[in-house]
C-alpha positions in Angstrom: 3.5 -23.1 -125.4 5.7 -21.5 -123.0 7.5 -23.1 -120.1 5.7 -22.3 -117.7 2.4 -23.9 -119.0 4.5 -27.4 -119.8 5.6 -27.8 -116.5 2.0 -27.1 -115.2 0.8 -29.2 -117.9 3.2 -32.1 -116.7 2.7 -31.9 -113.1 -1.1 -31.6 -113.3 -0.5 -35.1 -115.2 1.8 -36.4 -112.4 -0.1 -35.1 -110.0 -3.6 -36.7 -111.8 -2.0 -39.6 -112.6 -0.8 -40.4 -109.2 -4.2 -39.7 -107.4 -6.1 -41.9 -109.9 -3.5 -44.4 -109.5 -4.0 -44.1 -105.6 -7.6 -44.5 -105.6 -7.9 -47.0 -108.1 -5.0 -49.7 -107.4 -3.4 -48.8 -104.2 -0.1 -47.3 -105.5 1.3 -45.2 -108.1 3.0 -45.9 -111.3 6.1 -44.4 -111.3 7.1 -40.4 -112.3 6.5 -40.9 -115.9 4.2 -43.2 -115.6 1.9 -41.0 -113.6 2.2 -38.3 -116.3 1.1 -40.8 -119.0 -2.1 -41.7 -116.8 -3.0 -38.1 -116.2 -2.3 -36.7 -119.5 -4.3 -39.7 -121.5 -6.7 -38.7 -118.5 -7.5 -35.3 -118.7 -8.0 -35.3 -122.5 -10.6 -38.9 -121.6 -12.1 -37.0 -118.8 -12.0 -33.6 -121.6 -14.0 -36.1 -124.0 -16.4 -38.0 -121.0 -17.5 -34.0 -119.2 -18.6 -33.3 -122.9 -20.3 -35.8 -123.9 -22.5 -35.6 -120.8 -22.9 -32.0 -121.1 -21.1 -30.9 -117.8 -18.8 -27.8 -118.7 -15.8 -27.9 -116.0 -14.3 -24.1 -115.1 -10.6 -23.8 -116.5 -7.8 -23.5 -113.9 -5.8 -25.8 -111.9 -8.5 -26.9 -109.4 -10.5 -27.6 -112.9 -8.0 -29.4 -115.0 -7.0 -31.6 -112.0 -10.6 -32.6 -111.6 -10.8 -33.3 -114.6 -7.8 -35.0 -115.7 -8.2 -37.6 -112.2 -11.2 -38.3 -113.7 -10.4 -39.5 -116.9 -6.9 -41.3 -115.5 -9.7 -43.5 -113.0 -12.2 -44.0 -115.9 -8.9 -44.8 -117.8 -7.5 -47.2 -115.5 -10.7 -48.9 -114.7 -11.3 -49.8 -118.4 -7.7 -51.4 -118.3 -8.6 -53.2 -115.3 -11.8 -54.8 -116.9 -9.3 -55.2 -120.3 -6.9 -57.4 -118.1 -9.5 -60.1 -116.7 
């Protein structure tokens, strides 16, 4: 993996993991903790778009998509976890 593609893997996750967080709870989690979300995120969001069949386009616009996806599906399972 070059350089190039970790830091746009990393700040698709901040960037993912931030939005989710946004939509989801109001605020953020913090730099690294936005990159957790969105990284555990895109590869749950990967594993939910397959299983219902829906094929995503690569590219930025496509792995952020994705990736917010899986961070809110993420979140909202640790949501329901808490109570």
């Amino acid at each position: 993996m070059s350089l190039i593609a970790l830091l746009s893997f990393l700040a698709i996750g901040a960037l993912a993991g931030w939005l989710a967080g946004t939509l989801m709870k109001g605020s953020g989690f913090g730099l690294l903790g936005n990159m957790a979300i969105g990284i555990i995120g895109a590869v749950v969001g990967g594993w939910f778009f397959g299983l219902l069949g829906i094929s995503v386009k690569h590219g930025f616009v496509g792995s952020l998509v994705t990736a917010v996806v899986g961070a809110s599906l993420l979140l909202a399972v640790v949501k329901l976890v808490k109570k």
